[in-house]
Each structure stands twice: as structure tokens, then as C-alpha cells.
C-alpha positions, -999 to +999 in steps of 0.1 A: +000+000+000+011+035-005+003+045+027+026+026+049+054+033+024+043+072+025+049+072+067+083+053+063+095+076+040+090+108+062+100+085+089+135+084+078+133+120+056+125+140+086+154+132+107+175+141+076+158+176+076+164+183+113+132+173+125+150+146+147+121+137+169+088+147+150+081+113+139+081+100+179+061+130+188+038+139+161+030+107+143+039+074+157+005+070+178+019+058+204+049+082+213+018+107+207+002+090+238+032+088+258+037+124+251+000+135+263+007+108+294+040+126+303+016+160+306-003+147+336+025+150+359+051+177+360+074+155+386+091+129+370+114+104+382+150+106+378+166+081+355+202+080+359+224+089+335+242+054+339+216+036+340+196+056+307+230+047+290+224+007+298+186+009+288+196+027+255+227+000+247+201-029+256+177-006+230+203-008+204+206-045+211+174-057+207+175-040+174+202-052+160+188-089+168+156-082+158+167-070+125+198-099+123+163-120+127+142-103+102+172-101+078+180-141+080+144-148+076+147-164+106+119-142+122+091-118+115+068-126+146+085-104+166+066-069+144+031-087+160+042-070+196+051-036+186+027-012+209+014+012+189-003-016+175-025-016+205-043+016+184-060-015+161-081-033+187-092-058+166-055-073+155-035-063+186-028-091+211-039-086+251-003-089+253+004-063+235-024-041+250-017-047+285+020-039+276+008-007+261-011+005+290+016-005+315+037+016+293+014+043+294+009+042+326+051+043+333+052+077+309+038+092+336+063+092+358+093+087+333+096+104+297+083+085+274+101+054+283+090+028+252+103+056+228+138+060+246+148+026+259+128-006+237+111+011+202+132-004+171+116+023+150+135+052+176+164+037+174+163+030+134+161+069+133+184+076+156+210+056+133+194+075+105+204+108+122+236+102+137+249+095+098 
């Protein structure tokens, strides 16, 4: 479909531009809902910079297997438990929807915590960005 290949393509484009985080904020659904989530309360909890460094390196990680497993053919299942899949009801797993309001629930307290430490689609444009 056209669609799909219309939002990958600004996906990657934007960050290009110097729009590095429109994409998380503005149309990925769910960094959207993490963002309005993070607006309820002002106090957040500290993450530590050591410890955002480890989350962020595990991030990276699961990226680069998921995509090793993607690339070898090996695996696609893995694309069936990304959250902002949780937006289509009627496809989405209660796995996945219980994981998505969790994670809402955590971007209260913390910054949008799916986007910065698990989302393969973040760190995708992150690579995109830092070249």
C-alpha cells in the first residue's frame, strides 16, 4: 500500500531535515500517547544517567537482533508485539495491550520510556540521524 510506504519515508526523511524527533512525537500513535501521558504530571522520576545509558545500549541491542532475525528470515513474529499496534483493537494481542497501557501508565512518571529505551523504529532513526 502506498500509505505505509508514505509514513516510512518521512519516517527516515524527517530526521534528515532536522526534524530529529517529529516522527516519535507527532506521528507514531503511540509516542503521541506517551507524550500526552507525560503531561499529567510535571514530577518525574530521575533516570540516571548510567543507568539511561544501559537501557539505551540494551535498545540498540534488541535492534540489532531483531533486525539480524528479520534479515536471516529467521523471524518476522516479533513486528506482532510492537505497541502502537494496540491503536487496532481488533489485530493487537492482550499482550500487547496490557504492555501498552503498562507503558502508558510508566510515561507518567518517566519520559516516554517505550520511545527511549525498547522502540526499534526510535532507534532506526536515531542511526538514521547520527549519519
Amino acid at each position: 500500500s502506498l500509505l505505509p510506504a508514505v509514513v516510512v519515508g518521512v519516517a527516515l526523511g524527517y530526521p534528515l531535515f532536522g526534524r530529529k524527533q517529529h516522527y516519535c512525537t507527532n506521528l507514531c500513535p503511540f509516542g503521541s500517547a506517551q507524550e500526552l501521558c507525560g503531561r499529567m504530571n510535571k514530577r518525574k522520576w530521575k533516570v540516571s544517567p548510567t543507568l539511561a545509558r544501559r537501557l539505551s545500549t540494551c535498545r540498540d541491542l534488541l535492534w540489532a537482533g531483531l533486525t539480524l532475525l528479520m534479515l536471516t528470515g529467521i523471524s518476522f513474529r516479533w513486528m506482532d508485539y510492537e505497541l502502537f499496534i494496540a491503536f487496532i483493537f481488533r489485530s493487537a494481542s492482550v499482550v500487547v495491550i496490557a504492555l501498552a497501557v503498562l507503558t502508558l501508565l510508566l510515561s507518567v512518571f518517566i519520559t516516554r520510556p517505550y520511545c527511549r529505551f525498547v522502540c526499534p523504529t526510535g532507534t532506526l532513526l536515531k542511526i538514521v540521524e547520527d549519519n
